[in-house]
Every structure is written in C-alpha cells, then in structure tokens.
C-alpha positions as CSV (number, residue, x, y, z in Angstrom):
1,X,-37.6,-22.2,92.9
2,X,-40.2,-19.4,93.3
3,X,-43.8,-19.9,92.7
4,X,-45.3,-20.2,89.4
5,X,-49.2,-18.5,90.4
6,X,-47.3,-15.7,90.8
7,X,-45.9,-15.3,87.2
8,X,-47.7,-14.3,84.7
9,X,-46.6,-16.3,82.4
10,X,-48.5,-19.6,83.3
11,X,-51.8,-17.5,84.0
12,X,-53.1,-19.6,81.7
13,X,-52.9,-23.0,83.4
14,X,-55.0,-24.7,86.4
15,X,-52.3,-26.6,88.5
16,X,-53.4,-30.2,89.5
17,X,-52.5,-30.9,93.0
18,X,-51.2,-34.0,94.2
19,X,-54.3,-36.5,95.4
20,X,-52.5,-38.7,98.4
21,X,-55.7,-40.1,99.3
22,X,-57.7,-36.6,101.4
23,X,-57.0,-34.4,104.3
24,X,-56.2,-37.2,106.5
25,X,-53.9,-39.2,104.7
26,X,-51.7,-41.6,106.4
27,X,-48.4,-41.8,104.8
28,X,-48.3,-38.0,103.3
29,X,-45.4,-36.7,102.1
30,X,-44.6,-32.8,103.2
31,X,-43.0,-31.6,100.2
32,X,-42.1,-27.9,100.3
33,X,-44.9,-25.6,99.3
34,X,-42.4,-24.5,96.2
35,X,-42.1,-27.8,94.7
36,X,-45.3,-29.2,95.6
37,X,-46.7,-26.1,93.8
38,X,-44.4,-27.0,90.7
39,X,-45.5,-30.4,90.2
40,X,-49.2,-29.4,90.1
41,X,-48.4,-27.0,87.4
42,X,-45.7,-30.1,85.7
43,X,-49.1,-32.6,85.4
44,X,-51.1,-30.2,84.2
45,X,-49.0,-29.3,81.0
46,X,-48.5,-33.2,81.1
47,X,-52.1,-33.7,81.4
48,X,-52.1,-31.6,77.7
49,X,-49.3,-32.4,76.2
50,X,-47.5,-29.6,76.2
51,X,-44.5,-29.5,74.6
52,X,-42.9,-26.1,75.3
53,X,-40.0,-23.6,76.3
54,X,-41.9,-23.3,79.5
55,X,-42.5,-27.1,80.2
56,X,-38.5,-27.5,79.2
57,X,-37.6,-24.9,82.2
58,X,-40.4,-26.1,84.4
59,X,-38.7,-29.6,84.1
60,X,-34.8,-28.1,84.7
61,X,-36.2,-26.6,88.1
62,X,-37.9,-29.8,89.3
63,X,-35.3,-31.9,88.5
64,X,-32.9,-29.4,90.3
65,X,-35.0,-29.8,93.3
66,X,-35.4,-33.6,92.8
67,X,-32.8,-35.1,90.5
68,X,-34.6,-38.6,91.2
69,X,-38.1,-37.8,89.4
70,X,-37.8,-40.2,86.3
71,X,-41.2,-39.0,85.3
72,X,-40.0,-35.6,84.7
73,X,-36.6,-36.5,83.0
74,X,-38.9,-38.6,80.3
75,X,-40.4,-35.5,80.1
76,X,-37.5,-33.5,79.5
77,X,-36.2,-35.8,76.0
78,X,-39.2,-35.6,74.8
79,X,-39.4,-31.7,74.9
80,X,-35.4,-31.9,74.3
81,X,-36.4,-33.8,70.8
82,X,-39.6,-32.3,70.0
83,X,-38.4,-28.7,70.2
84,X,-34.8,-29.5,68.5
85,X,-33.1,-28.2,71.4
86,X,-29.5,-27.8,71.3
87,X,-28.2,-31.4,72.0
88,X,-24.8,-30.4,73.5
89,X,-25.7,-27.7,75.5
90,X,-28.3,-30.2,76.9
91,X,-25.3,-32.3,77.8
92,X,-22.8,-29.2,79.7
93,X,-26.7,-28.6,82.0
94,X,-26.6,-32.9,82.5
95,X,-22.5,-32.5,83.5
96,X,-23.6,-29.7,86.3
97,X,-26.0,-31.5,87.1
98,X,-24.2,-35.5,87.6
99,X,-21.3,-33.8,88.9
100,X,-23.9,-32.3,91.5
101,X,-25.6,-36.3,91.7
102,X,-23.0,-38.6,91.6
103,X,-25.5,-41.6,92.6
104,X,-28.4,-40.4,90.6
105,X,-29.6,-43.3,87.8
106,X,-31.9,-41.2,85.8
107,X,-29.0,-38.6,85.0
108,X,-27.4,-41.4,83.1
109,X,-30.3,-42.7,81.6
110,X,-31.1,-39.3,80.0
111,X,-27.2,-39.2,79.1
112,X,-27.8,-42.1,77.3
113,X,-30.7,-40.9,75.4
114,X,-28.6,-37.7,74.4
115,X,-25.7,-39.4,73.4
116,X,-27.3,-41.9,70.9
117,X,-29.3,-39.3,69.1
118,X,-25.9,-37.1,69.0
119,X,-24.3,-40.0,67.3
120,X,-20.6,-39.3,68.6
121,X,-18.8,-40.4,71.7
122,X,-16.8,-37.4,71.9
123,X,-15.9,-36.5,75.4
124,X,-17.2,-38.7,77.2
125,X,-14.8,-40.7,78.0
126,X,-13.1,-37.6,79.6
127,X,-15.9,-36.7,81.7
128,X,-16.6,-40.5,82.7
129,X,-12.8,-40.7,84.2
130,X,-13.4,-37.3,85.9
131,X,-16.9,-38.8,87.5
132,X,-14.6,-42.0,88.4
133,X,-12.3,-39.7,90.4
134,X,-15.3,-38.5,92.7
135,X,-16.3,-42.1,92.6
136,X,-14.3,-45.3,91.3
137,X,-17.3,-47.5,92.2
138,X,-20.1,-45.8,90.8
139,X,-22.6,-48.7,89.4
140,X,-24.3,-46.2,87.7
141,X,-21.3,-44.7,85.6
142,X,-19.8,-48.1,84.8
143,X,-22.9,-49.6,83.5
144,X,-23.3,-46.8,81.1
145,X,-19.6,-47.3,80.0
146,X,-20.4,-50.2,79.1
147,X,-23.0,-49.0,76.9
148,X,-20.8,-46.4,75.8
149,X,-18.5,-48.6,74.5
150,X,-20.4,-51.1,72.7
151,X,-22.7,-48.1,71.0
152,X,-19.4,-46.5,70.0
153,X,-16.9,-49.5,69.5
154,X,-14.4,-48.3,72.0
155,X,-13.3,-51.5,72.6
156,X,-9.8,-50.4,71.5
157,X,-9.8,-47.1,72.1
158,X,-7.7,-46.3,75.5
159,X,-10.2,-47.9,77.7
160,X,-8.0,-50.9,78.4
161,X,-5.1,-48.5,79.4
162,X,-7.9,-46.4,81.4
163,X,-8.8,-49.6,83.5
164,X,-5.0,-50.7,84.4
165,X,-4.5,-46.7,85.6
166,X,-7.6,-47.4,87.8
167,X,-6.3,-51.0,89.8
168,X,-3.0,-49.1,89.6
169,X,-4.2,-46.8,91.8
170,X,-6.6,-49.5,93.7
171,X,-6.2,-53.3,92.8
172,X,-9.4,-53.8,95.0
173,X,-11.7,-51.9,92.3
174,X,-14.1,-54.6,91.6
175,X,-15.8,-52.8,88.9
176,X,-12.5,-51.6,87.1
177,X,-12.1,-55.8,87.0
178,X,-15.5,-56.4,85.8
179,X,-14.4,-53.8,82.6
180,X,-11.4,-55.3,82.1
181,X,-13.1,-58.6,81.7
182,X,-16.0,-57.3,79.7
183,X,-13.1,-55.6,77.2
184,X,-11.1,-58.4,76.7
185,X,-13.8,-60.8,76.0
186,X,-17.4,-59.3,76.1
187,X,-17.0,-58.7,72.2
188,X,-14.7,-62.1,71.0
189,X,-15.8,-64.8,73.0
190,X,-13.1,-66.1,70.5
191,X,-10.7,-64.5,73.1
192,X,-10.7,-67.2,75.1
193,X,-9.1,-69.8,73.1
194,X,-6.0,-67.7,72.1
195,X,-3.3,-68.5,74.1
196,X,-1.6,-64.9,74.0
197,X,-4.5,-63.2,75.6
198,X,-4.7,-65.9,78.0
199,X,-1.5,-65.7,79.0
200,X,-1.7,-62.1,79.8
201,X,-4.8,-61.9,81.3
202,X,-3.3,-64.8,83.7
203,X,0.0,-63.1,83.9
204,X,-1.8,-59.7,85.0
205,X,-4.5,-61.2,87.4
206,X,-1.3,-63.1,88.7
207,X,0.4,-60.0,89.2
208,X,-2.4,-58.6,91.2
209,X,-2.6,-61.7,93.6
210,X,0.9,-60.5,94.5
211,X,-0.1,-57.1,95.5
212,X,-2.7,-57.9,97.5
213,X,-3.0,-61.7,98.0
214,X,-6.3,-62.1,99.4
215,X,-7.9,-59.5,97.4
216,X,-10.5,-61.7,96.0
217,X,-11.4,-60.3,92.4
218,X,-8.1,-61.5,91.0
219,X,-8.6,-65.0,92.1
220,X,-12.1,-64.7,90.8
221,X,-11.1,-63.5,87.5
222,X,-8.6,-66.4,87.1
223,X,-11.2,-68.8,87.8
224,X,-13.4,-67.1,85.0
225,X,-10.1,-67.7,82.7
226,X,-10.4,-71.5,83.3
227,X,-13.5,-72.0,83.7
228,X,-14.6,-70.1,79.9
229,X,-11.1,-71.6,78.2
230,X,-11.7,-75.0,79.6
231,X,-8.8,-75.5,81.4
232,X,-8.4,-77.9,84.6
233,X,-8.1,-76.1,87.9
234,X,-4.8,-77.7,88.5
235,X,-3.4,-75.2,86.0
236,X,-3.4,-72.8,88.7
237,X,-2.1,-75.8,91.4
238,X,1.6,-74.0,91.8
239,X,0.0,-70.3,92.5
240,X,-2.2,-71.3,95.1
241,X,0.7,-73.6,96.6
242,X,2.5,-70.0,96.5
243,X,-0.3,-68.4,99.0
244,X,-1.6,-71.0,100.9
245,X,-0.9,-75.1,102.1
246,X,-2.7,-77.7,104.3
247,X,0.4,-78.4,106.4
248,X,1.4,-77.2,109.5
249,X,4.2,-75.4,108.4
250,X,2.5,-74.0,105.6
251,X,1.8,-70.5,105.6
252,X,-1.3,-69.4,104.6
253,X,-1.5,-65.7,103.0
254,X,-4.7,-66.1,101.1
255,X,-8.2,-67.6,102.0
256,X,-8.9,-67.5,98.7
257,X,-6.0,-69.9,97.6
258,X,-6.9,-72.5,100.3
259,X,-10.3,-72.0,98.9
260,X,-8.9,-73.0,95.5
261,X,-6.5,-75.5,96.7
262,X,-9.7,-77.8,98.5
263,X,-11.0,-77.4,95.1
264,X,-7.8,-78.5,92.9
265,X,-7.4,-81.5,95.6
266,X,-10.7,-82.4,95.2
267,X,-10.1,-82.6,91.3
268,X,-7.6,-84.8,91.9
269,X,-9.0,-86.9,94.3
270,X,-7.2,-85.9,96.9
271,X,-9.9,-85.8,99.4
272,X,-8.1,-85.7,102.7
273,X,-5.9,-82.5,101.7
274,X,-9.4,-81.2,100.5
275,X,-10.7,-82.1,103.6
276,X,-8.0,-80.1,105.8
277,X,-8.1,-77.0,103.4
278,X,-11.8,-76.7,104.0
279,X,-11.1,-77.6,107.8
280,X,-8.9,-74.9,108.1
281,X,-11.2,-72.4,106.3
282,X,-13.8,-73.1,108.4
283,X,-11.9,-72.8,111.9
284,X,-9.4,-70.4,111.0
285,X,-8.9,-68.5,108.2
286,X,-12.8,-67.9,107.2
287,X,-14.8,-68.7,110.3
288,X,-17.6,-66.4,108.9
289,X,-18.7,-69.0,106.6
290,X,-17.9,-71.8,108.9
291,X,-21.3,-73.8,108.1
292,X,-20.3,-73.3,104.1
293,X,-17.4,-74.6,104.7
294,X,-18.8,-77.6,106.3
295,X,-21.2,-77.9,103.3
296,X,-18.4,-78.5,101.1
297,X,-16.8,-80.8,103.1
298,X,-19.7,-83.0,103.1
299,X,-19.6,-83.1,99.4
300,X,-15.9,-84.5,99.2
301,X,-17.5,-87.7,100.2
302,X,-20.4,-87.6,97.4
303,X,-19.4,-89.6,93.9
304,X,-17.9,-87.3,91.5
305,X,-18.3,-84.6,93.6
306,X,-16.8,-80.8,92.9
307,X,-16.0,-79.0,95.8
C-alpha cells in the first residue's frame, strides 16, 4: 500500500489515529503499520468531507487491503456520485475485485448501488453465472439476483432456463430451488391457482425426487405447491407410497416421504399408520431427531391434530 506521510501529495492533512482506548488497551487490534497509517489519513478527509480524486484512490487501496470495511465502500459511492465518475469502469474495478472476494457482502451492496443509478441490467447476468461457477451457493450473489431481477423485470428473461442448467448440474442446489420458486411465483401470486403451472412445477419437483429421493428441497418445494394452492396433502399420497411405506416389506428410499406419509395418514385419520411412520423415523431412518419424532407422535392423539 505504501505510506501516505511520505507523499507529498497529502502534506496537507493531519492523519487521525485510531483511539482503542490508550497504550494499554485490552482487546487491540495489530493492524499493519501501512493500513493502520491509511485509515488515519481515510477519517481525516472523512472528518472534512472531502470529496476527492485522492479520497476515491485512498478508498480503492483500503478496500483492497480490507474488502470488509463497509464504512469505506459508503464512502466510495458517494465520491463515485459526487465526482461523476465513470459508472462502468467503476463496475470492471468491482468485477476484479468480487472475483478476488467471493464471500464479501459489501461488494454486492455497492454493486447494487452502481447498477440502479446505471439504469440497465446489461451484463450482469453474465457475470452473476460466472460468480455461480466459483460458487453455486453464494447467499450473497443470489440475494442480489433477486434484486436484480425485480429492479430489471427479468422475470422472463432466461433466468428460469439459467436455474434448470444449475440443478442439472446439482439437484441439491438449495438456492437455485429457492430462485426457481421465487420466479414462478414471487411476482403472480396468481400462479398458484393455474393449473398448468402447477402441474409443471409438480411434474419437475417430481422429477427431481427421482434423481435423488431424499434430497429434501424437492419435497419441500412440493409441500410449498400444496400448501399456497390449497390442495390436500393426499394429493401427493401415491408419490410418497412410491418412496417410502409403514409395512415390513416396504421399502423405504426417502425419509422425507415417510415424513410426508405420517402426515397424509394423519389427514386421514389414519393414526396408527401415522403412528408407525413416525416410529420408524424416529428409530430408524432419522434417529437424529428421535425426540421430534416423538413430539409428533404425541400429537396424533390430540383432537384435530396435524402431524
């Protein structure tokens, strides 16, 4: 980073050093002496105001040294703004620099902020698949997709198709499920009650059960289907029969079926099957939750109870 009281440049300013409570501080932090010399200089400018070409690269060093200062990226906007900086070639620095971060928050809040005041969606939906490919799970990249879309009405613009690449690849991808749901029906609740869409949202959650039976976000995404269209649990009685049974001979492939099957038997008053499909979660097939298990149980005998 280089220190700063040796260019001339910032002659003109008396750095404020960090106060962590004296010389004999308990809990101080030992930054390096390049850094710690930076941010002495960064809250003096801050302490003025100063809205500069300086402060702008004083910012880009910090942050390079310590992507997770969100003081310093608010910072960095307003100078961004104030100074009419180039917007996109703020955006190819923020690239480098998330492609150097992958977990950071505060790149994609400042992303955000860029974007918006650009007014266009262009690219981004490139370089969000080619952050997904370091990272299909990032929280941080899928929440601002999210925003992305909505800001930009993307709704219908490849993202579905985007989403059925990534369970292709992995049908475990929790958050590639949670986009899929959040297309379909975070912007027409309406959704819901047409059968077509229903049908195919079953018919592909159903498809995924297959690949990977107890993969559990498939079974949760059907239960989100019935439970937002107002359908029975029973509907999905014959798919659960397919994975999972309360008989001896039964063969159970999926905890998560049996799980659903004590719940449809329950619905019909079937208390003893319900009974033996908790039963054998608890001592068998999900022994983890064994006490859980034994919670529901206890409700089977409650009036009007739902497992």
């Amino acid at each position: 980073m280089g220190f700063l009281s040796e260019d001339e440049a910032w002659n003109d300013v008396e750095p404020i050093p960090l106060d962590e409570g004296g010389p004999n501080a308990l809990a101080a932090i030992a930054y390096p002496e390049d850094y710690d010399e930076a941010m002495s200089y960064l809250r003096a400018i801050m302490a003025k105001n100063e809205m500069s070409e300086r402060a702008y690269e004083l910012t880009e060093a910090i942050i390079d040294a310590n992507p997770a200062h969100y003081t310093v990226w608010l910072y960095r906007a307003r100078i961004v703004f104030h100074l009419n900086k180039d917007l996109h070639k703020e955006m190819e620095w923020l690239n480098e620099t998330a492609l150097r971060n992958l977990k950071n928050y505060q790149i994609w809040h400042h992303r955000q902020t860029m974007i918006d005041k650009i007014d266009s969606a262009e690219g981004e939906q490139d370089f969000i698949k080619t952050m997904l490919e370091k990272d299909t799970k990032n929280y941080h990249v899928w929440s601002y997709r999210q925003w992305l879309v909505r800001r930009f009405n993307l709704f219908d613009q490849g993202e579905l198709e985007a989403v059925e690449e990534l369970l292709n690849q992995d049908v475990r991808n929790n958050s590639a499920w949670n986009h899929r749901w959040f297309l379909v029906f975070g912007a027409n609740a309406d959704n819901f009650g047409q059968k077509k869409i229903l049908d195919r949202e079953m018919d592909y959650a159903k498809g995924a059960i297959k690949r990977a039976p107890q993969n559990q976000s498939p079974w949760n995404y059907l239960r989100g289907l019935l439970q937002h269209a107002r359908l029975p649990k029973t509907t999905l009685k014959d798919l659960a029969l397919e994975y999972a049974g309360v008989d001896e001979a039964d063969q159970v492939r999926s905890s998560h079926a049996l799980d659903l099957l004590s719940e449809i038997y329950a619905e019909e008053q079937s208390k003893e099957k319900a009974a033996k499909a908790l039963d054998l979660l608890a001592q068998k097939y999900d022994p983890i939750r064994r006490n859980y298990w034994k919670y529901r149980k206890t409700l089977l005998e409650q009036p009007q109870a739902v497992a």
